[in-house]
Residue, then its C-alpha position, 0 to 999 in steps of 0.5 A: x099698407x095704403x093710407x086710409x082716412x078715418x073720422x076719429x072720435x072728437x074730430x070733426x074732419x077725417x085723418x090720414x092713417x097709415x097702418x103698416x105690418x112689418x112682420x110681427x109688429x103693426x105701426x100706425x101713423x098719424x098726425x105726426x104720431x107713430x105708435x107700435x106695437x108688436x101682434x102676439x095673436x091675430x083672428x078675424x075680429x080679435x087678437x093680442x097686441x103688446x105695447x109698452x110692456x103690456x098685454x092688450x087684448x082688441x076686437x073689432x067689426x064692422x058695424x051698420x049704424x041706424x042710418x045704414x052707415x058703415x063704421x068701424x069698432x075697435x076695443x083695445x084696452x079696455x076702450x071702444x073707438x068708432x071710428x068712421x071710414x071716409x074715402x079721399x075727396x071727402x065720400x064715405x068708404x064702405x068698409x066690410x068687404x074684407x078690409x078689416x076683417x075676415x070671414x070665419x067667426x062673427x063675435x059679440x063686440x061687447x056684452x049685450x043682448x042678441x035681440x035678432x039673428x037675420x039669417x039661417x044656417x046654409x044662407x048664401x049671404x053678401x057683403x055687409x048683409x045684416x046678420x045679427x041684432x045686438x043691445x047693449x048699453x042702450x043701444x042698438x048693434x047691427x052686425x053685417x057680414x064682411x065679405x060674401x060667404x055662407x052661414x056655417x052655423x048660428x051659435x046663438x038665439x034671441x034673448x041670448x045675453x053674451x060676453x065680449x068675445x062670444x061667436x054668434x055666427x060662423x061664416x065659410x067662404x064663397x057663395x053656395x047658391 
C-alpha cells in the first residue's frame, strides 16, 4: 500500500506511515518502527488482530468533527486513537471514500447515545454525508457515510443507548436515485 501521512496523537506535525498487507499479516511502519500483526478476521469497520500473542479486537470509522473535519478513530485494545489524515504538502486528506472502510455495516465506535439519525431507508446517500448523531462520554460523534451507496436499513432510533460494535445503519452500494 501507499504512504499515507497521519496527525498522531501527542504529535504536532504529521507522520508518514506505511500500512502494507502481506497476506494475512498487516505491517505498519513508522518512525523507524515496524509493527506486525497477523489479520485473523477482518469486516468493514471491525475485526481480529493477534499480535505478540494476543488477541485484539479493533474497529474504526470515519468521523466528521464540529468543524466539518475528517478524522479517522480506531479502537484497539482497549484504546482509541484519532488520528488526523493529512495530505503531502501539508493539506488535510478527506478520508471516507473508501480508504479505510467499506460499505456494508455502520457500527456504533464505542458505547453512547444515538441522539439523530439523519437519513431514512432507501435514501440515495454520498460519500461522507452524515448519517447518525452519537453521544458518549460527553461528546458529540457524527458518523458519515464512507462511499456513496444506498440506506438498507436503520437499526436503531433516537434515545437508543448502544454498545461498541452495534449497526446502526446498514449500507448497499451504488446510487439508486
Amino acid at each position: 500500500m501507499d504512504k499515507i501521512a497521519l496527525k498522531l496523537p501527542g504529535k504536532t506535525e504529521a507522520t508518514e506511515i506505511q500500512l502494507r498487507l502481506e497476506g494475512d499479516r498487516l505491517v505498519i511502519d513508522y518512525d523507524d518502527r515496524s509493527f506486525e500483526s497477523r489479520i485473523i478476521s477482518q469486516e468493514a469497520g471491525e475485526g481480529i488482530l493477534e499480535h505478540d500473542g494476543r488477541l485484539l479486537p479493533y474497529y474504526y470509522c470515519w468521523l466528521k468533527t464540529a468543524g466539518g473535519e475528517k478524522q479517522l478513530q480506531v479502537w484497539v485494545g482497549g484504546c482509541v486513537y484519532t488520528l488526523e489524515p493529512v495530505e503531502t504538502g501539508g493539506r488535510r486528506g478527506r478520508g471516507g471514500g473508501g480508504t479505510a472502510a467499506a460499505l456494508g455495516d455502520i457500527k456504533a465506535p464505542m458505547p453512547g447515545k444515538v441522539l439523530q439519525i439523519k437519513v431514512a431507508e432507501g435514501d440515495a446517500v454520498v460519500s461522507d454525508q452524515t448519517l447518525v448523531v452519537m453521544e458518549s462520554m460527553k461528546m458529540e460523534m457524527t458518523l458519515t457515510a464512507p462511499a456513496a451507496g444506498t440506506v438498507k436499513a436503520i437499526a436503531c432510533k433516537p434515545g437508543d443507548m448502544v454498545e461498541m460494535g452495534t449497526v446502526l445503519v446498514k449500507l448497499e452500494a451504488g446510487d439508486k436515485a
